[in-house]
Each structure stands twice: as C-alpha cells, then as structure tokens.
N, C-alpha and C positions, 0 to 999 in steps of 0.2 A: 687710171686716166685723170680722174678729176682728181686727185693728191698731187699729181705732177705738175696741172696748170696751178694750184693753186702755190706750187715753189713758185711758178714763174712770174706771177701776178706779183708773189711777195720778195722775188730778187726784183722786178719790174718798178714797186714801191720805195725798193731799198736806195735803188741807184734815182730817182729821181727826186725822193725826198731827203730831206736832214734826218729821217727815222733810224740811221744808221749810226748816227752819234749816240743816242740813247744806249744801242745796245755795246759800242764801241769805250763808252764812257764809263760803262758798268761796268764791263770786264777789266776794264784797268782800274778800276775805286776797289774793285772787292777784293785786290791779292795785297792782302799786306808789302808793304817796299817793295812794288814794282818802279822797274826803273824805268820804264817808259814815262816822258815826259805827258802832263796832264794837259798839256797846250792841243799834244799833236793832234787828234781830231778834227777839233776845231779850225786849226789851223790847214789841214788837210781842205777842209769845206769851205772854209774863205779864198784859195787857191782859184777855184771853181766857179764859188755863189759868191765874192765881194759885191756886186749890182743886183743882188735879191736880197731886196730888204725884208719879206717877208720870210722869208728862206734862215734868213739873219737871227729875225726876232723866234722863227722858232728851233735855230740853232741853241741859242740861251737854255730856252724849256726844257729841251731836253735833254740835252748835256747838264744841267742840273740834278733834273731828276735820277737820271744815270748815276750822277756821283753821291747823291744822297741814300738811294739804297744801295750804293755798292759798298758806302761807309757805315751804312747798318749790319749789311756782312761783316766788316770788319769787327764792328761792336759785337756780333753776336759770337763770333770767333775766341772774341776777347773773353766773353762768357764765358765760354768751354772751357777754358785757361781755369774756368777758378778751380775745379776738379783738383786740378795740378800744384795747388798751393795750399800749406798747410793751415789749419781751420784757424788758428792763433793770428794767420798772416792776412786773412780774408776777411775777417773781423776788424784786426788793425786799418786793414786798407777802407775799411765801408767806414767805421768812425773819423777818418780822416776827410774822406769825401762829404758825411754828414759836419765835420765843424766847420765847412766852407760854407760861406753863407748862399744861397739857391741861384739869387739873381746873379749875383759877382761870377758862379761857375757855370751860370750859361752865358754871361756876357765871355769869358775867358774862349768858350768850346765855339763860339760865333765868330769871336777873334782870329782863330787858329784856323777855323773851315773853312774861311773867307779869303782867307790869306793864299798866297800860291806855296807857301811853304809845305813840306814832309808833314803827314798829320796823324798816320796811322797808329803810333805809337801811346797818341791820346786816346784813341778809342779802345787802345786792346785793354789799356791800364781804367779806363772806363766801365766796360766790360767788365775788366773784375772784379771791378769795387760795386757790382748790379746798378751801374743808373741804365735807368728807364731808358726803354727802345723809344718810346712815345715820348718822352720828354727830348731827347735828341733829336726825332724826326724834327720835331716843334722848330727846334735851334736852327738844323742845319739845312733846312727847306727855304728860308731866307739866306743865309751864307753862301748856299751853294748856288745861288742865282746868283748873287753877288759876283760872284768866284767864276762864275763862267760869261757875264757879262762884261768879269774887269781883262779874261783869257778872248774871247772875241774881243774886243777893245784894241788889246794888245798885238792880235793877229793882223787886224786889219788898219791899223797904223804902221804895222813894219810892210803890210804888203803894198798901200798904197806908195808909202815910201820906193820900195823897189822898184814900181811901176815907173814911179817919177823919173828914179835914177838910172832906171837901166831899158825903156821902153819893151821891146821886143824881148827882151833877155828877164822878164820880169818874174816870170815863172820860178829860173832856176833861180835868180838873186836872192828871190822874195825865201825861198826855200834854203839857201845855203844860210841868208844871213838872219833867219828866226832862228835855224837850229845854234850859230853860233852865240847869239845876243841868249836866247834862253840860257845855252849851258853858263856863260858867262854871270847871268844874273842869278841863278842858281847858284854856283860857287861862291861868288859873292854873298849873297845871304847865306847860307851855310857857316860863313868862317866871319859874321858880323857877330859884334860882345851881346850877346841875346839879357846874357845877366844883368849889363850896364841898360839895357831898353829896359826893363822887366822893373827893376830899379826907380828907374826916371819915371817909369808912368806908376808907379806907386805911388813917390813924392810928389810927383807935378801933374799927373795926367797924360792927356795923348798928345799935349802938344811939345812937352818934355820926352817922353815915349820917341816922338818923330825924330827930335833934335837930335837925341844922344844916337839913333839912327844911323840921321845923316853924318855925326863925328866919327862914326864907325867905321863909316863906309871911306870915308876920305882920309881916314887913317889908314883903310888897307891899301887907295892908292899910292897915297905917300909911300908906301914899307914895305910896298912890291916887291919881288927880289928880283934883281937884277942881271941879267941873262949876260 
C-alpha cells in the first residue's frame, strides 16, 4: 500500500513539476550519439510552462544538472575504453593531453559543452586519456547551465514566435517549426569549415573564430544545390 501511494505522489510531482527534465536530460547525455535532439525536453516544457517563470528558471537547473552527469557517463564509459587500447597507445594519448596546457584544455572542454554541438566524442577520447571526473564536473557544471539557458532561450523565442504568427494554431506551429529550424541548424553546423574557425581563433581569437563562422555559413547558402 504505501510503495504504491508513494509512485503516485512521485508521478503526481513528476507531471506538475520541471523534475522530469532532470531525469529526461540524463537519459539522453549518457548514450553516447543519441540522436534525440538535446532541445526536446526543454522544448517539450515551454509548450506548456512559457508564463511560469519560475517553472522556467528551474527548468535551466535541472536540465543542466541532467546533462552534466549524464556526460560524466560518458567520460566514465570513455574510461572503460582504455582496457581496449594498447598500453604504448594510452600512454601516447595521456602525454599528449599532458603537453596541453591545463587552462587552454579546459577553456576548449567549456567551449564544446556549452555549445549545442555533438560533444560525446570529446569525452570518450577524454576518458581515455584519465582526465579527472572532478576536474570535468568543475568545467562542465558552468557550460552546461550555459547550454540549457542558451536551449530555453531558443525554445521560447520560436515558441513565442508561433504564438504571434499563428494564434490558436500555436501549439502545432510552435512544434512543427522548432523541429524544422533545429534539424536545419544542425545540418548547418555539422557541414560549417570547423578547421577554418579552429584556425581564426588561434590567429585572431573569438572574434575571428565568429567571423570565419559566419563566412562559412553564407558560403553554404551561396553553394546550396540546386533542386
């Protein structure tokens, strides 16, 4: 009897707070290259809470928190990996990590987490090369607030948007047109010259970083192909 009320207390919790994002955020940070979009959550709960501001602000928290330990999963997965790599290659790989200088490679891991970009791939290669659980948490406990206040931000600009444009219809709009504009900006960064940014913010910094960017981006619209 009391196991059962206390599900229903805790599905009672689940649906009336943002506590569901937490667990909904975490399941999608810990599988390496899932393809589920990291928006949807979020965007799921602005559908609903757009006029709960507090509702809002602890949407952020905990869809952070979500994706910081699910991307500690990942790191610790990435671990496991070193078994699997010969001792000559795991050594190479850890003195390579150590000739980067400490600050520069967690400014780089903050960069990447914060970003809406693919990131799992850093962590598994992290992972193998032993950097600290606790030095990541450090990193990506700021980025990933970052990361889910720049994903709220984004949710609730396209949804106001639809509101605007489509009144009554705001729901499905708001819903058709995040999933189209995400897949879109997604492909779009995917096929941007990542080596020409990488480049520019060596030479110039992040405001060369942005520029070459944005020539990126308006060179894939120029060279579209043509249907």
């Amino acid at each position: 009897m009391i196991p059962s009320l206390l599900g229903v207390e805790l599905l009672r919790l689940l649906r009336r707070t943002p506590l569901w994002l937490f667990f909904a955020t975490l399941a999608i940070q810990s599988i390496p290259f899932n393809p589920i979009p990291n928006v949807l959550p979020l965007a799921a709960y602005v559908a609903r809470h757009a006029e709960d501001p507090l509702g809002l602000y602890l949407s952020v928290a905990l869809s952070a928190l979500g994706a910081v330990l699910g991307k500690l999963v990942v790191l610790r997965f990435g671990s496991s990996l070193r078994a699997l790599m010969p001792a000559r290659s795991r050594e190479a790989f850890k003195k390579l990590l150590e000739m980067v200088p400490g600050d520069k490679l967690d400014l780089a891991v903050f960069a990447i987490a914060a970003s809406p970009l693919p990131d799992d791939e850093v962590y598994l290669l992290l992972g193998a090369g032993g950097y600290s659980t606790r030095r990541l948490a450090a990193v990506l406990i700021p980025a990933k607030a970052l990361w889910a206040a720049t994903h709220l931000a984004y949710a609730l600009a396209t949804y106001r948007a639809a509101k605007l444009l489509a009144g009554d219809a705001a729901f499905w709009a708001y819903a058709v047109s995040i999933s189209a504009l995400t897949l879109a900006l997604t492909v779009a960064a995917l096929r941007l010259d990542w080596a020409a940014v990488l480049d520019a913010y060596r030479y110039g910094g992040i405001k060369s970083a942005v520029a070459a960017g944005l020539k990126s981006a308006l060179s894939l619209r120029r060279n579209r192909p043509r249907l």
